[in-house]
N, C-alpha and C positions, 0 to 999 in steps of 0.2 A: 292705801288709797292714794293714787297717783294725783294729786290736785296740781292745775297752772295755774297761776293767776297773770293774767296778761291784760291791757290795754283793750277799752270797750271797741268793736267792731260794728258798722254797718247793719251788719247781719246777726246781730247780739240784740237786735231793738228785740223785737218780738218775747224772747225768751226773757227777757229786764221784764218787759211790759208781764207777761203772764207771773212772774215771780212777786211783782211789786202790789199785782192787783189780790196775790192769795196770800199775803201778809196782811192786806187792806181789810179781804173776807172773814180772816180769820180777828180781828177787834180785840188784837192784842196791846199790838207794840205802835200802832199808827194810827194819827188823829182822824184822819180819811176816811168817813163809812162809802163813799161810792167809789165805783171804779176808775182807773183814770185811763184814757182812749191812747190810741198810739200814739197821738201827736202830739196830745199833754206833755208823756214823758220822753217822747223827741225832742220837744223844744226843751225839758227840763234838762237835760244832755247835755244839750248845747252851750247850758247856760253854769256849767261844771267847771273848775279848776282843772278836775280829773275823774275819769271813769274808769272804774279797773272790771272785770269782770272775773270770776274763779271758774276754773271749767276743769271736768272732767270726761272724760272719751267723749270727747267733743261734744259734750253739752253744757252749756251754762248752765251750774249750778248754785250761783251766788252771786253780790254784786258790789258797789261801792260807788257812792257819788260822794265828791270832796269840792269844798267851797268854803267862802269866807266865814263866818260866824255871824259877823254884820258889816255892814257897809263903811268906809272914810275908816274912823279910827278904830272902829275893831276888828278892820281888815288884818289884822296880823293874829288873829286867831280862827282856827278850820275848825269846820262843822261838816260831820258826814252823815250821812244815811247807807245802810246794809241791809243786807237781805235776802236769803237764802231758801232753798226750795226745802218745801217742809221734810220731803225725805230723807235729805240729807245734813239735817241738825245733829247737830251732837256727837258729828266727824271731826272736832276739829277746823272746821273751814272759816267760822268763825275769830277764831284766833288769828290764823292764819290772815284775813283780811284785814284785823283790826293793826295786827302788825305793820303791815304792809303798810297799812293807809297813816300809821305813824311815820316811817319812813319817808312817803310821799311827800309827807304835810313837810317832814322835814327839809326836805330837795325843794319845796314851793316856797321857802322863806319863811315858815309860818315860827310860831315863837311856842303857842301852847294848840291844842285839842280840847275842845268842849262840846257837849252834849246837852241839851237844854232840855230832853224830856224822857227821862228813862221813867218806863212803868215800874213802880213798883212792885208789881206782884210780877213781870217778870224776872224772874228770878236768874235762869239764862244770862242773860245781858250783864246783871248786875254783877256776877258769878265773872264773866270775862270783861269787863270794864276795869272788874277792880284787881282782879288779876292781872292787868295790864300796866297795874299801877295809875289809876285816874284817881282821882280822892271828891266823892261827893260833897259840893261846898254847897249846897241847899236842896230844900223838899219844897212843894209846892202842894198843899194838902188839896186833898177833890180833885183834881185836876183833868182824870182821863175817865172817863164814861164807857165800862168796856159794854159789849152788846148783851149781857144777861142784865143789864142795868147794874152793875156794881160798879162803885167809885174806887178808884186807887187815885195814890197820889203819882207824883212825878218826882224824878230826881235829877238836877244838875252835875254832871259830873266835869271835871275840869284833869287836865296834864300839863305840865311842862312841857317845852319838847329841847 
Protein backbone atom coordinates (compact mmCIF):
# COMPACT_ATOMS: atom_id res chain seq x y z
CA UNK A 1 0.00 0.00 0.00
CA UNK A 2 1.50 3.13 -1.38
CA UNK A 3 0.68 5.76 1.65
CA UNK A 4 1.92 9.81 1.31
CA UNK A 5 1.59 11.65 4.06
CA UNK A 6 1.83 15.30 3.16
CA UNK A 7 0.92 18.69 4.61
CA UNK A 8 -3.13 19.39 5.17
CA UNK A 9 -4.69 20.97 2.04
CA UNK A 10 -7.75 23.29 1.45
CA UNK A 11 -9.47 20.64 0.02
CA UNK A 12 -8.63 18.01 2.74
CA UNK A 13 -11.22 19.83 5.00
CA UNK A 14 -14.15 17.78 4.16
CA UNK A 15 -12.43 14.34 4.20
CA UNK A 16 -10.75 15.39 8.09
CA UNK A 17 -14.25 16.59 8.79
CA UNK A 18 -16.13 13.06 7.60
CA UNK A 19 -13.01 11.00 9.23
CA UNK A 20 -13.12 13.02 12.62
CA UNK A 21 -16.83 12.76 12.93
CA UNK A 22 -16.76 8.51 12.37
CA UNK A 23 -14.18 8.20 15.02
CA UNK A 24 -16.63 10.63 17.31
CA UNK A 25 -19.68 7.86 16.05
CA UNK A 26 -17.90 5.31 16.77
CA UNK A 27 -17.46 6.26 21.15
CA UNK A 28 -14.32 4.82 21.18
CA UNK A 29 -11.27 6.78 21.35
CA UNK A 30 -12.87 10.45 21.67
CA UNK A 31 -14.51 12.40 24.47
CA UNK A 32 -17.08 13.98 21.65
CA UNK A 33 -20.44 12.32 21.51
CA UNK A 34 -21.84 14.98 18.91
CA UNK A 35 -20.62 15.90 15.58
CA UNK A 36 -18.51 18.53 14.98
CA UNK A 37 -19.73 21.00 11.69
CA UNK A 38 -17.18 22.17 9.09
CA UNK A 39 -16.21 25.23 10.59
CA UNK A 40 -15.61 23.62 14.07
CA UNK A 41 -12.81 21.74 12.72
CA UNK A 42 -11.77 24.60 10.13
CA UNK A 43 -11.20 26.83 12.79
CA UNK A 44 -9.58 23.77 14.81
CA UNK A 45 -6.90 23.74 11.70
CA UNK A 46 -6.27 26.84 11.94
CA UNK A 47 -5.40 26.86 15.27
CA UNK A 48 -2.61 23.75 14.73
CA UNK A 49 1.12 23.92 15.01
CA UNK A 50 0.70 21.42 12.08
CA UNK A 51 -1.66 19.30 9.91
CA UNK A 52 -0.43 16.42 8.06
CA UNK A 53 -2.78 14.36 6.33
CA UNK A 54 -1.99 10.46 5.07
CA UNK A 55 -3.41 9.77 1.70
CA UNK A 56 -3.74 7.18 -0.63
CA UNK A 57 -4.72 7.29 -4.44
CA UNK A 58 -5.73 10.46 -3.62
CA UNK A 59 -7.94 10.03 -0.96
CA UNK A 60 -7.37 11.12 2.57
CA UNK A 61 -7.22 8.39 4.62
CA UNK A 62 -5.83 9.61 7.83
CA UNK A 63 -4.96 12.64 9.68
CA UNK A 64 -2.88 14.58 12.37
CA UNK A 65 -3.19 17.77 14.24
CA UNK A 66 -0.04 18.81 16.26
CA UNK A 67 -0.14 21.48 19.09
CA UNK A 68 1.28 22.55 22.31
CA UNK A 69 0.35 20.24 25.20
CA UNK A 70 -0.56 23.45 27.24
CA UNK A 71 -0.09 26.93 27.10
CA UNK A 72 3.19 29.59 28.68
CA UNK A 73 5.29 26.84 30.13
CA UNK A 74 4.32 23.69 28.97
CA UNK A 75 4.49 25.06 25.58
CA UNK A 76 7.59 22.86 24.90
CA UNK A 77 5.55 19.85 24.98
CA UNK A 78 3.05 18.45 21.74
CA UNK A 79 -0.09 17.09 21.87
CA UNK A 80 -1.60 15.38 18.87
CA UNK A 81 -4.91 14.01 17.73
CA UNK A 82 -5.18 10.94 14.79
CA UNK A 83 -7.37 9.52 13.07
CA UNK A 84 -8.06 7.31 10.37
CA UNK A 85 -10.78 5.93 8.31
CA UNK A 86 -12.14 2.86 9.81
CA UNK A 87 -11.28 0.82 6.69
CA UNK A 88 -8.08 1.38 6.53
CA UNK A 89 -6.84 0.37 10.37
CA UNK A 90 -4.50 -1.94 10.75
CA UNK A 91 -2.43 -1.03 7.47
CA UNK A 92 0.19 0.35 9.22
CA UNK A 93 -0.82 4.12 8.62
CA UNK A 94 -1.03 4.55 12.07
CA UNK A 95 2.52 4.05 12.76
CA UNK A 96 3.48 5.67 9.99
CA UNK A 97 1.70 8.95 11.40
CA UNK A 98 2.75 8.60 14.87
CA UNK A 99 6.32 8.59 13.44
CA UNK A 100 6.00 11.35 11.47
CA UNK A 101 4.37 13.39 13.91
CA UNK A 102 7.43 12.63 16.16
CA UNK A 103 9.68 13.93 13.78
CA UNK A 104 7.54 17.13 13.20
CA UNK A 105 7.20 17.83 16.98
CA UNK A 106 10.88 17.46 16.64
CA UNK A 107 11.64 20.14 13.69
CA UNK A 108 8.88 22.47 15.99
CA UNK A 109 11.28 22.73 19.03
CA UNK A 110 9.33 20.61 21.02
CA UNK A 111 11.28 18.61 23.87
CA UNK A 112 8.87 15.61 24.68
CA UNK A 113 5.13 14.22 23.17
CA UNK A 114 2.20 13.55 25.46
CA UNK A 115 -1.10 12.17 25.28
CA UNK A 116 -3.49 12.95 28.08
CA UNK A 117 -6.30 10.35 27.22
CA UNK A 118 -5.65 7.04 25.75
CA UNK A 119 -8.59 4.65 26.38
CA UNK A 120 -7.98 1.91 27.94
CA UNK A 121 -9.67 -0.76 26.22
CA UNK A 122 -8.24 0.51 23.27
CA UNK A 123 -6.00 -1.55 22.84
CA UNK A 124 -4.77 -0.39 19.07
CA UNK A 125 -3.29 2.81 20.35
CA UNK A 126 -1.81 1.40 23.28
CA UNK A 127 -0.20 -1.55 21.11
CA UNK A 128 1.37 1.67 18.88
CA UNK A 129 2.13 4.25 21.62
CA UNK A 130 4.10 1.93 23.22
CA UNK A 131 5.67 0.49 20.47
CA UNK A 132 6.81 3.87 19.60
CA UNK A 133 8.50 3.98 22.78
CA UNK A 134 6.06 6.44 24.88
CA UNK A 135 6.06 4.98 28.61
CA UNK A 136 2.68 5.57 30.41
CA UNK A 137 3.33 7.73 33.41
CA UNK A 138 -0.38 7.67 34.80
CA UNK A 139 -4.21 6.15 34.68
CA UNK A 140 -7.05 8.10 35.36
CA UNK A 141 -9.57 5.33 36.65
CA UNK A 142 -13.53 5.95 35.14
CA UNK A 143 -12.53 8.41 33.06
CA UNK A 144 -14.23 7.75 29.51
CA UNK A 145 -17.92 6.69 29.30
CA UNK A 146 -18.02 4.68 25.95
CA UNK A 147 -21.76 4.61 24.37
CA UNK A 148 -22.79 0.90 25.57
CA UNK A 149 -22.34 2.71 29.11
CA UNK A 150 -19.17 1.00 30.13
CA UNK A 151 -16.45 2.93 31.96
CA UNK A 152 -12.77 2.53 31.08
CA UNK A 153 -10.21 4.39 32.40
CA UNK A 154 -7.60 6.56 30.55
CA UNK A 155 -4.07 6.64 30.18
CA UNK A 156 -1.26 9.31 30.11
CA UNK A 157 1.39 8.65 27.92
CA UNK A 158 4.53 10.67 27.75
CA UNK A 159 8.13 10.60 25.12
CA UNK A 160 11.15 12.31 25.09
CA UNK A 161 11.98 13.63 21.95
Amino acid sequence: MNIVIRKFKSEDLNDIVSIWNEVIDEGESFFWKDYFSTDTISGILKNQKAVYCSVFDNEVVGFYILHDNFPGRGSHISNALYAIRKEYRGKGIGKMLGEHSLKISKECGYKAMQFNSVVSTNTASISLWEGLGFVRIGEIKHAFIKDDNEVADIYIYNKSL
